[in-house]
C-alpha positions as CSV (number, residue, x, y, z in Angstrom):
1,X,9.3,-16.9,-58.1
2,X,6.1,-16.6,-56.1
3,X,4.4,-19.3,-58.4
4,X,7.0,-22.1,-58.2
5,X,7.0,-21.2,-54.5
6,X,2.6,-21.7,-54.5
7,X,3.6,-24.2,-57.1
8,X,5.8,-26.1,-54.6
9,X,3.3,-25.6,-51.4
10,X,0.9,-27.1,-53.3
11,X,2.7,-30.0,-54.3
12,X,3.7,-30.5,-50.9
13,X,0.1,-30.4,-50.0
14,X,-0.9,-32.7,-52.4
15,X,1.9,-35.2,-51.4
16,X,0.8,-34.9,-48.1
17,X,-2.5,-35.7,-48.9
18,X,-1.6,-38.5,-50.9
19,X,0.7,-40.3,-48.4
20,X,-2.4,-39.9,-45.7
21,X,-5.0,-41.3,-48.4
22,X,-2.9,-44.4,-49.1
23,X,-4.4,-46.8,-47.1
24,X,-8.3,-45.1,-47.3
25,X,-7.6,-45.4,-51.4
26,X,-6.3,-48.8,-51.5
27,X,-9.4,-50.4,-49.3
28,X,-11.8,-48.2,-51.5
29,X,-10.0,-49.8,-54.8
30,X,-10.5,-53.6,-53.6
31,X,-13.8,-52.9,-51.9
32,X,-15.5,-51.0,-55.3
33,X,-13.7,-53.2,-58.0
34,X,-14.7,-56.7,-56.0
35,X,-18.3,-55.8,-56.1
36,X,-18.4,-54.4,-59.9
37,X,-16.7,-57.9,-60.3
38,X,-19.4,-59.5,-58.5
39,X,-22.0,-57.5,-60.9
40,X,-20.2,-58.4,-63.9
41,X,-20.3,-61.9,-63.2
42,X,-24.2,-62.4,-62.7
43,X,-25.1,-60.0,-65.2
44,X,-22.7,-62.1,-68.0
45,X,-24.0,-65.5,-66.3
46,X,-20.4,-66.1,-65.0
47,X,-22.7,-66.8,-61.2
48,X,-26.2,-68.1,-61.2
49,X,-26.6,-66.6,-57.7
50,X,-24.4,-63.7,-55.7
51,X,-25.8,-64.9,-52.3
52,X,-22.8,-66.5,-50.8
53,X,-20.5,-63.9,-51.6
54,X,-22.6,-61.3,-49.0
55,X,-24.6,-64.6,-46.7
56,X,-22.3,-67.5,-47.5
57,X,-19.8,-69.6,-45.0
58,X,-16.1,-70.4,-45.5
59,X,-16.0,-73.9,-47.2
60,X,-19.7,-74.1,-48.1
61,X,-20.7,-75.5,-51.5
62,X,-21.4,-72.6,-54.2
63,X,-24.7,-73.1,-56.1
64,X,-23.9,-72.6,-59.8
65,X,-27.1,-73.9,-61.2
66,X,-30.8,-74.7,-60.8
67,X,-32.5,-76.9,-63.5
68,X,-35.4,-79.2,-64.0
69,X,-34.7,-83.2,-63.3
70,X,-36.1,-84.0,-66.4
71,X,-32.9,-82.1,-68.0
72,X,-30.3,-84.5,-65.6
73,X,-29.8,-88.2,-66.3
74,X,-31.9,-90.7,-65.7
75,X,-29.0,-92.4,-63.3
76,X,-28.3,-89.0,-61.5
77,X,-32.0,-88.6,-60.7
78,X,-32.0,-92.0,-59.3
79,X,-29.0,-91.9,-57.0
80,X,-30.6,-88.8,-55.8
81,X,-34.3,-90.5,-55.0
82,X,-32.0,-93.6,-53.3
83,X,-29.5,-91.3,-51.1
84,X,-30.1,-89.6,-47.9
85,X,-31.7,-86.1,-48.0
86,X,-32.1,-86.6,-51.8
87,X,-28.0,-85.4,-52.4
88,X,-25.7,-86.9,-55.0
89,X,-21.9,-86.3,-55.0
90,X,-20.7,-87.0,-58.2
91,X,-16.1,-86.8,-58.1
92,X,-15.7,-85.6,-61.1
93,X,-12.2,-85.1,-61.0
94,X,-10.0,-85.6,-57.9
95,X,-8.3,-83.0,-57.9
96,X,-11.3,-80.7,-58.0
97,X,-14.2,-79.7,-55.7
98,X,-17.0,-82.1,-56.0
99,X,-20.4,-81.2,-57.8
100,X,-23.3,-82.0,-55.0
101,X,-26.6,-82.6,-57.0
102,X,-30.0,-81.8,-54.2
103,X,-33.1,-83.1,-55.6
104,X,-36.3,-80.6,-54.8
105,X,-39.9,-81.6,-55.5
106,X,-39.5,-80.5,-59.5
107,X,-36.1,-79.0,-60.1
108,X,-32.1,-79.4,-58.9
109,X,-29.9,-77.9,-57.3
110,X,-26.5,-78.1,-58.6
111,X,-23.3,-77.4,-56.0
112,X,-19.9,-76.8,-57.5
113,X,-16.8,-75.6,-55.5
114,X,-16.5,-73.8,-52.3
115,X,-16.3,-70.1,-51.1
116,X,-12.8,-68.9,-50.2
117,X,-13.9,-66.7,-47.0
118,X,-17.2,-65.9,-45.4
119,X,-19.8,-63.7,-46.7
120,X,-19.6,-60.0,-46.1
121,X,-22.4,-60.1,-43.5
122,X,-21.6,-63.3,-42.1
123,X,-18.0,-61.6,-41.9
124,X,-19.5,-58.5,-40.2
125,X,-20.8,-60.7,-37.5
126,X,-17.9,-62.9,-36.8
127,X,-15.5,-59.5,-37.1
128,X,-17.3,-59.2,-33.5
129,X,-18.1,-62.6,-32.1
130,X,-14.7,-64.6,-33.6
131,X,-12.2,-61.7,-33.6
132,X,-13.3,-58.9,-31.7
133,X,-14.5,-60.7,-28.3
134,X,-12.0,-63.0,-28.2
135,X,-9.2,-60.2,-28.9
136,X,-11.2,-58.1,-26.1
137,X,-9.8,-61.2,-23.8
138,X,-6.5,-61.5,-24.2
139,X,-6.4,-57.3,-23.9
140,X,-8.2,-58.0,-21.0
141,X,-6.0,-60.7,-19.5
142,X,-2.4,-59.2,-20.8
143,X,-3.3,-55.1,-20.1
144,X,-4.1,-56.5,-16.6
145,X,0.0,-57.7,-16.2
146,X,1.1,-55.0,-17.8
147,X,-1.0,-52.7,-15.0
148,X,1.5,-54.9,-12.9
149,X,4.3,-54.5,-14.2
150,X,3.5,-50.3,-14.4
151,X,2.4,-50.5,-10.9
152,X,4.9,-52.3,-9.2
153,X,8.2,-50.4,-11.4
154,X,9.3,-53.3,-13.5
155,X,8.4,-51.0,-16.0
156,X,11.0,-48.4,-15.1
157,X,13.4,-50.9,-14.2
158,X,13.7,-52.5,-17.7
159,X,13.1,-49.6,-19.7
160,X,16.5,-48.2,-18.1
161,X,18.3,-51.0,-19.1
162,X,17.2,-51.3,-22.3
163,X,17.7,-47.3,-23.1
164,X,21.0,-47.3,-24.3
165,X,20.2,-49.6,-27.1
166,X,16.7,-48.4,-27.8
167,X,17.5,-44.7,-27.8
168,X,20.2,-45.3,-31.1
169,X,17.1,-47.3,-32.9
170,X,14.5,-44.5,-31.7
171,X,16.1,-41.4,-31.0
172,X,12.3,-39.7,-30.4
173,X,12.3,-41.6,-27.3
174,X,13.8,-40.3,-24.3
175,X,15.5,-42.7,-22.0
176,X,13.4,-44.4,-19.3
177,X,10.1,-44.0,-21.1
178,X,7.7,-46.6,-20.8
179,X,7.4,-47.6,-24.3
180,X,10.3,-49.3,-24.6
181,X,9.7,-51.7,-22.0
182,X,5.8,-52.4,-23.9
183,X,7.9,-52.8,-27.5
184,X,10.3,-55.4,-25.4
185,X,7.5,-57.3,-24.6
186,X,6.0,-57.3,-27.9
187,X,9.0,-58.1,-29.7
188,X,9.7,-61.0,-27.2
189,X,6.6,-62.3,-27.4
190,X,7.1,-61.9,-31.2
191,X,10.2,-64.3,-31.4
192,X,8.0,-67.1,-29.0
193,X,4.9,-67.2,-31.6
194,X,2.6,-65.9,-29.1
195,X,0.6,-63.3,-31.0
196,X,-1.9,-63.3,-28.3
197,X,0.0,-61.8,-25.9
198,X,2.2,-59.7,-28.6
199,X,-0.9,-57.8,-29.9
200,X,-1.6,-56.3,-26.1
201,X,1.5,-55.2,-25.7
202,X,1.8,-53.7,-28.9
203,X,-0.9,-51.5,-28.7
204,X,-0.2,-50.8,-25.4
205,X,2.9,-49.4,-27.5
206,X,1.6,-47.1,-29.8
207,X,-0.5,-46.0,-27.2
208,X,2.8,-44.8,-25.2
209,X,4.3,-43.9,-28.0
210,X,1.4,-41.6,-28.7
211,X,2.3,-39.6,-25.9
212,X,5.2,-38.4,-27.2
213,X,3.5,-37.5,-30.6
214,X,2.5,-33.7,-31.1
215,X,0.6,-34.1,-34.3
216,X,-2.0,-36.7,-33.4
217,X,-3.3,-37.9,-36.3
218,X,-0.1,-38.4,-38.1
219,X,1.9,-41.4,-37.6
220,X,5.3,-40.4,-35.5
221,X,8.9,-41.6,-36.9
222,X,9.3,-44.0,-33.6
223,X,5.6,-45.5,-34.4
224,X,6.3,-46.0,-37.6
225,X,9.6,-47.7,-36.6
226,X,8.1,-49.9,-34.1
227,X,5.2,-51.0,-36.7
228,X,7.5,-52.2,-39.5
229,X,9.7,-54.1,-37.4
230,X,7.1,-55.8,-35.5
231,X,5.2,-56.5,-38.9
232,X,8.3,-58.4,-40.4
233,X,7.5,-61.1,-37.8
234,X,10.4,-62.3,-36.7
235,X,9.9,-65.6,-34.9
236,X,12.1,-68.2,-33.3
237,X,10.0,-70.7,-33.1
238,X,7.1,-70.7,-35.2
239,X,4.9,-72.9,-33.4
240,X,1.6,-72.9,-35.3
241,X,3.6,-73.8,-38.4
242,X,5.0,-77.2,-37.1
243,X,1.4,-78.1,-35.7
244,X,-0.2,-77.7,-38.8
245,X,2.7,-79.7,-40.5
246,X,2.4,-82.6,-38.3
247,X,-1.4,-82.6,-38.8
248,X,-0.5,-82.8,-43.0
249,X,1.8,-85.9,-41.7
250,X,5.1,-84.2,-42.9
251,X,8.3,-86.6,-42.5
252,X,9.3,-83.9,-40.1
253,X,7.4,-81.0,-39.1
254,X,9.9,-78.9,-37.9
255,X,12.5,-78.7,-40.6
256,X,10.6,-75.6,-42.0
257,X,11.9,-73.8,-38.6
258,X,15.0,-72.7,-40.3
259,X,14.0,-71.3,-43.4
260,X,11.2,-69.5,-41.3
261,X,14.0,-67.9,-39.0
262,X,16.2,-66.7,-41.4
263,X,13.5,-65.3,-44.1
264,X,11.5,-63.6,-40.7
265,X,15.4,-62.1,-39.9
266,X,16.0,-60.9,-43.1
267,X,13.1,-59.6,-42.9
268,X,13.5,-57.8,-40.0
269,X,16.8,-56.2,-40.9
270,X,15.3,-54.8,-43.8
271,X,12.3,-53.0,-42.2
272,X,14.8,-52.0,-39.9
273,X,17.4,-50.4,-42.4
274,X,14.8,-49.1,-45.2
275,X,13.0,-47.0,-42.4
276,X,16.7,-46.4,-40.9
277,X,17.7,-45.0,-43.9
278,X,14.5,-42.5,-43.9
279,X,14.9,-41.3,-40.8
280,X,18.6,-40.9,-40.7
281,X,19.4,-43.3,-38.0
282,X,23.2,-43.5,-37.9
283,X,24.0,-47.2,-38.1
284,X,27.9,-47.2,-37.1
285,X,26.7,-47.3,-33.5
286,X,29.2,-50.3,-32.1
287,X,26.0,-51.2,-29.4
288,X,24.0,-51.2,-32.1
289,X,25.6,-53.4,-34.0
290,X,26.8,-56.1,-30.9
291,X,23.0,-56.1,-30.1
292,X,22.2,-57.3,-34.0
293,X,25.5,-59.8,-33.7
294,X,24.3,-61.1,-30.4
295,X,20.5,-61.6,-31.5
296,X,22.1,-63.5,-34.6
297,X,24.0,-65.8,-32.4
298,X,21.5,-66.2,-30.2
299,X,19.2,-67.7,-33.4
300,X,21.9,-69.4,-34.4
301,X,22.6,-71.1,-30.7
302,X,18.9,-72.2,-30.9
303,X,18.8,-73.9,-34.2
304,X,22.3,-75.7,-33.2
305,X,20.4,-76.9,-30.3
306,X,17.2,-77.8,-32.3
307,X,19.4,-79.6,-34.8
308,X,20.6,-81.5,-32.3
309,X,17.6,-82.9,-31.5
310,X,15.6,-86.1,-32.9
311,X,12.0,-85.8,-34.4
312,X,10.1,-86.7,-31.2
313,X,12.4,-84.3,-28.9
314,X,12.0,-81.4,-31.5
315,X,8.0,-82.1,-31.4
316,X,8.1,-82.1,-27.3
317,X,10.4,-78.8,-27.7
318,X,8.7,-76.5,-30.2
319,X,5.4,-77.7,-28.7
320,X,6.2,-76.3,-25.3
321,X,9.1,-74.0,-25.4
322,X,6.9,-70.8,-26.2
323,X,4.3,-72.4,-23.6
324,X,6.7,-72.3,-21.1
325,X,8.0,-68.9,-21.7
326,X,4.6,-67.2,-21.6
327,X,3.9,-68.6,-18.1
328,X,7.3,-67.5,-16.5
329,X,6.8,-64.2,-18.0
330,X,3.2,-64.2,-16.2
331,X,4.8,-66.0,-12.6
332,X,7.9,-63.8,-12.8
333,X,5.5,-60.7,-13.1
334,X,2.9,-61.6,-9.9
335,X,6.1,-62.3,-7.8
336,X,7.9,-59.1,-8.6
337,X,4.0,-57.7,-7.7
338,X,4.1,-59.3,-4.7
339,X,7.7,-58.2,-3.6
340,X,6.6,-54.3,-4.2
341,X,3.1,-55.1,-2.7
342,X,3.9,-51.6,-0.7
343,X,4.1,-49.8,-3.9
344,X,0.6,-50.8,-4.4
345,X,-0.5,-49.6,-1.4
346,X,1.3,-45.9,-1.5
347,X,-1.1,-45.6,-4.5
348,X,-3.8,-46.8,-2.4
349,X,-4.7,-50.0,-4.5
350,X,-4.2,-53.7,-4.7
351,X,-2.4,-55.9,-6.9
352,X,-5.7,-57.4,-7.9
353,X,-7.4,-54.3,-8.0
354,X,-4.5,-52.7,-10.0
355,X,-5.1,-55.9,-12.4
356,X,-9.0,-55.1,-12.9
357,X,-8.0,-51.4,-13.9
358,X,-5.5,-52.3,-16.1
359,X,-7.9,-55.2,-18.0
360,X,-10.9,-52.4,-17.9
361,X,-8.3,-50.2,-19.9
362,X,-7.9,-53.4,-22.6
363,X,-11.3,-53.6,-23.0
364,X,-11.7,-49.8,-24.1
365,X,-9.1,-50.8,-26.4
366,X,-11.1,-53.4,-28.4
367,X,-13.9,-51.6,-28.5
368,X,-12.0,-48.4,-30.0
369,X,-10.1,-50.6,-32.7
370,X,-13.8,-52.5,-34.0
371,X,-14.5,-50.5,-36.4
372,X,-11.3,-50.3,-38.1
373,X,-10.9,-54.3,-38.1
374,X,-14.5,-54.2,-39.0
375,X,-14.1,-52.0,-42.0
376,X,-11.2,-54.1,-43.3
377,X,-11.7,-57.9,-43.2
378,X,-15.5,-57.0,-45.0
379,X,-13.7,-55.9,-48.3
380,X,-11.4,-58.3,-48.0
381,X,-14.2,-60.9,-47.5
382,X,-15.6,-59.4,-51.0
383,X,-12.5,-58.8,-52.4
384,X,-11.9,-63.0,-52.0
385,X,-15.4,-64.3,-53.0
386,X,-15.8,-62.1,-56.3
387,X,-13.1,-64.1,-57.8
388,X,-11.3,-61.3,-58.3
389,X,-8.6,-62.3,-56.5
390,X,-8.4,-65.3,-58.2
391,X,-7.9,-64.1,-61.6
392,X,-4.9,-61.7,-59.9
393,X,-3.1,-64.9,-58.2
394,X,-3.6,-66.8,-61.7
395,X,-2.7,-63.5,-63.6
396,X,1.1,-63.5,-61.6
397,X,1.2,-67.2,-61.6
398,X,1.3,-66.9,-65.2
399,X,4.0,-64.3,-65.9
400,X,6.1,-66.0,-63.4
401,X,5.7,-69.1,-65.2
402,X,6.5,-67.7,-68.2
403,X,9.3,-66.0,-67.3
404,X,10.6,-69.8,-66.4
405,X,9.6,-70.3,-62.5
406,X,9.2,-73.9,-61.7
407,X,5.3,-75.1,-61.0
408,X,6.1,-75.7,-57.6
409,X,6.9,-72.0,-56.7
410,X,3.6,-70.4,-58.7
411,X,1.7,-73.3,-56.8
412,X,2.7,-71.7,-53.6
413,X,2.1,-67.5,-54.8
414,X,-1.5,-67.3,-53.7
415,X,-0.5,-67.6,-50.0
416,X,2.4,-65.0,-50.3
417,X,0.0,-63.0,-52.4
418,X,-3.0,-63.4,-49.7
419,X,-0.9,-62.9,-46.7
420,X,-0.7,-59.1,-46.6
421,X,-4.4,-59.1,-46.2
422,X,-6.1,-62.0,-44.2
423,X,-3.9,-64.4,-42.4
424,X,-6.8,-67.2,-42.5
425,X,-7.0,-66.7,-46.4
426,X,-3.8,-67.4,-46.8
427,X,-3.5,-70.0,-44.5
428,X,-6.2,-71.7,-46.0
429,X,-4.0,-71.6,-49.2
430,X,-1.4,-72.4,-47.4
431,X,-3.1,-76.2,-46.2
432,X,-4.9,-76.5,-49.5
433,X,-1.1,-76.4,-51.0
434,X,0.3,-79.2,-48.0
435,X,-2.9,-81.0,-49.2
436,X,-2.8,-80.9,-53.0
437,X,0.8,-81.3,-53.7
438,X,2.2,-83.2,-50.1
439,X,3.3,-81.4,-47.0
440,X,7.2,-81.9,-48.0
441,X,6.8,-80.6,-51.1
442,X,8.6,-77.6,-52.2
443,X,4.8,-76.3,-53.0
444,X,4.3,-77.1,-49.5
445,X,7.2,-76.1,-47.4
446,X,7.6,-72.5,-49.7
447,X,3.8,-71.9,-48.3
448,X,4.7,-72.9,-44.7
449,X,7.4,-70.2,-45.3
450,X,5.3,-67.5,-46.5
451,X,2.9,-68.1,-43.8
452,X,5.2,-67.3,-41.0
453,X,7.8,-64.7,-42.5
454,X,5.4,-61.3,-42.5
455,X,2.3,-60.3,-40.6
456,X,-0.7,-59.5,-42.0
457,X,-0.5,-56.0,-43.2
458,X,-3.5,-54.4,-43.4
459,X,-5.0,-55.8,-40.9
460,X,-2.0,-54.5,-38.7
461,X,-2.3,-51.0,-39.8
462,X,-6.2,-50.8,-39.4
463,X,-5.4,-52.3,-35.5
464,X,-2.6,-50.5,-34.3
465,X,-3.5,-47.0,-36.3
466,X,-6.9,-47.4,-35.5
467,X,-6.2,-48.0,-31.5
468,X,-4.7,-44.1,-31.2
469,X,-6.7,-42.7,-34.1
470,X,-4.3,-41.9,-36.5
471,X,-5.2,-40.9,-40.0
472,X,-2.1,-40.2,-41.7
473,X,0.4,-42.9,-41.5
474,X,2.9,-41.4,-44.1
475,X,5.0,-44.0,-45.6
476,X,4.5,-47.1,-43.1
477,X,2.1,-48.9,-45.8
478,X,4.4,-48.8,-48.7
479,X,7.4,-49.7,-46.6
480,X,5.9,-52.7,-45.2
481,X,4.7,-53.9,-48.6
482,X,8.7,-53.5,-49.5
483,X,9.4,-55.5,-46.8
484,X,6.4,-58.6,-47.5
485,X,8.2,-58.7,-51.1
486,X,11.6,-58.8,-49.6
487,X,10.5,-61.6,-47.6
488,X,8.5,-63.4,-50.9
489,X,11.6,-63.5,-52.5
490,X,13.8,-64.4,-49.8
491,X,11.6,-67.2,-49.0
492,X,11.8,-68.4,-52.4
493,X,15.7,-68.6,-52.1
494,X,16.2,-69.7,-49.0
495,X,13.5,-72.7,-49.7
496,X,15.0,-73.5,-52.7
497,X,18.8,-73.9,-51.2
498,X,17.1,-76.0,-48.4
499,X,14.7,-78.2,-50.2
């Protein structure tokens, strides 16, 4: 008895363990197995040179060989002498990268392809000047109104409100607290496309949330929660899509909307039920359930409305609708501010000084989440530019194809495949798809819909986790991989009844 009881601690331990390694293992998988891929390569002459994949740029040409002129054709070396800056491009096939020949006093070098994401130092650097700083901003900017909207009670005032409802989807939270009115505002800004302002106020979430967590380095039930529905990425109107669309010159750049809404909902609900289930939410609540029916009809009142419209008023629509939103949020908040201005002064500030301390708190933030972003997006920058990745995407593509999925849907994989770890990798895929094969092709749309139906995962969990320093986030990284293949193969559905 006292060894299946050891027996059983120990297990316990172990499983522990395990769920709080999850995340630590997986990055230390991609990270070692891209670079022994990398090795591989050059030792078995698969590279001629491993200098892009740790110095190299997004897009630039890959070297793949260096040889004498006197190997080359007589015809190449002369285009080469007769061309500006001694370069050849020779189109080999259209569909395909072009081969760049650059003539050198004696030999040439020979350009094939380009690199899927930038190198892992160039990475390192732009983790800080591209992300980092510019993130740092809008924490700034958006922690500042949220200083407001603490300051002057909004804060209190909405999360009241919202309590009934939120208490029956997070029971840890006690009604009032100030967490629901920061996951409000990250949801909303969630459903308007803004993920500039929905990142601040998410962390600003956890953060709260945090408070009410007694074991700090373990991931509470109500963050966990609030993490996979805000990683489903529900959005009414995916903005960013359509613009990118209508830069491919799609017949109509908004009639991916739709599928985006319901695949992002479905989504949702599922986050919502799987982590439901595992903390033994009761789901015959009849508020919870009118607050689902009326967010459905809501989404449903806005696509009647959008449908209504013709291709120029949709355009002028989804281009400022979100816009629109953001800066009556902003307006709404400095006037409610300004009405409570004695608030400010019982706790012997300003509104503007309130503002500064609230964007000084946004800034710690940033500088506290670096490292895990840092330590992230650098394997994944390996993790693209081995190749390795490459021969997974084509390894899927295959058994899907075999298995009898059209062309169209394996052309579109690598984005849905890419999108749980870098957003611009797999929007790149995404454009390179609207470019190869047409921006209304199924190929085409099916990407657009994978784009904009999940968040990016690990990125998500290094930022948010990262922000309050927890270690052990249990289950949240297998359930929101459930929930980015939900959404795959919902997309896949709901494009194919569509288009």
């Amino acid at each position: 008895m006292l060894i299946l009881f050891v027996g059983s601690c120990w297990a316990l331990q172990e499983i522990v363990q395990f769920r709080s390694m999850v995340l630590s293992r997986f990055w230390l998988v991609i990270f070692i197995s891209s670079i022994l891929f990398v090795l591989f390569a050059v030792f078995s002459g698969q590279f001629y040179s491993i200098d892009y994949v740790l110095n190299g740029k997004k897009d630039d040409p890959i070297l793949i060989k260096e040889t004498y002129k006197w190997k080359l054709p007589t015809s190449y070396v002369d285009l080469m002498a007769r061309a500006d800056n001694n370069t050849f491009i020779l189109d080999k096939n259209p569909s395909d990268p072009d081969t760049t020949y650059v003539m050198k006093e004696k030999t040439v070098m020979v350009y094939s392809g380009v690199q899927k994401s930038d190198g892992l130092l160039v990475t390192a650097k732009n983790s800080l000047f591209d992300l980092i700083l510019p993130l740092m901003a809008y924490l700034a900017f958006f922690a500042g109104i949220m200083q407001l909207l603490i300051d002057s009670g909004a804060t209190e005032r909405l999360a009241k409100r919202l309590s009934p409802f939120f208490t029956k989807v997070f029971p840890q939270v006690p009604a009032g607290h100030p967490s629901i009115t920061y996951m409000t505002m990250n949801f909303s800004a969630n459903f308007l496309g803004l993920d500039s302002a929905a990142t601040p106020f998410g962390l600003k979430a956890m953060e709260s949330l945090q408070e009410l967590n007694t074991e700090k380095e373990k991931a509470s039930d109500a963050q966990i929660m609030f993490l996979c529905l805000h990683a489903a990425g529900l959005t009414l109107i995916p903005t960013s899509i359509i613009g990118y669309r209508a830069a491919a010159n799609a017949a109509n750049p908004a009639d991916v909307m739709l599928p985006c809404i319901i695949t992002s909902f479905i989504g949702t609900l599922a986050a919502f039920f799987i982590v439901g289930l595992r903390q033994r939410i009761s789901f015959k609540s009849g508020l919870l359930l009118g607050v689902i029916m009326a967010i459905i009809g809501a989404i449903f009142g806005l696509l009647f409305y959008v449908g209504s419209l013709n291709l120029v008023e949709k355009n002028y629509f989804t281009g400022n609708f979100s816009g629109i939103l953001l800066f009556a949020i902003i307006l709404l908040t400095l006037l409610f501010a300004f009405k409570n201005e004695a608030k400010f002064k019982a706790n012997d500030t300003t509104v503007f000084d309130a503002f500064v301390e609230g964007a000084r708190s946004g800034l710690d933030t940033g500088v506290k989440i670096f490292p895990y972003v840092l330590g992230m997006l650098v394997a994944i920058s390996v993790f693209r530019n081995s190749g390795l990745f490459e021969v997974i995407a084509g390894g899927i593509s295959e058994v899907f194809r075999y298995v009898g999925v059209s062309k169209e849907i394996t052309d579109s994989l690598p984005v849905a495949l890419l999108r749980p770890f870098s957003s611009s990798g797999s929007r790149g895929f995404m454009l390179d798809a609207m470019n190869q094969f047409g921006p209304d092709s199924l190929a085409g749309r099916l990407s657009s819909i994978f784009q904009c139906s999940a968040e990016t995962t690990f990125y998500v969990i290094a930022v948010y986790f990262g922000s309050i320093q927890v270690r052990n986030t249990r289950y949240t990284l297998g359930t929101m991989l459930l929930v980015d293949l939900i959404c795959v193969l919902t997309a896949i559905g709901v494009a194919l009844w569509f288009f």
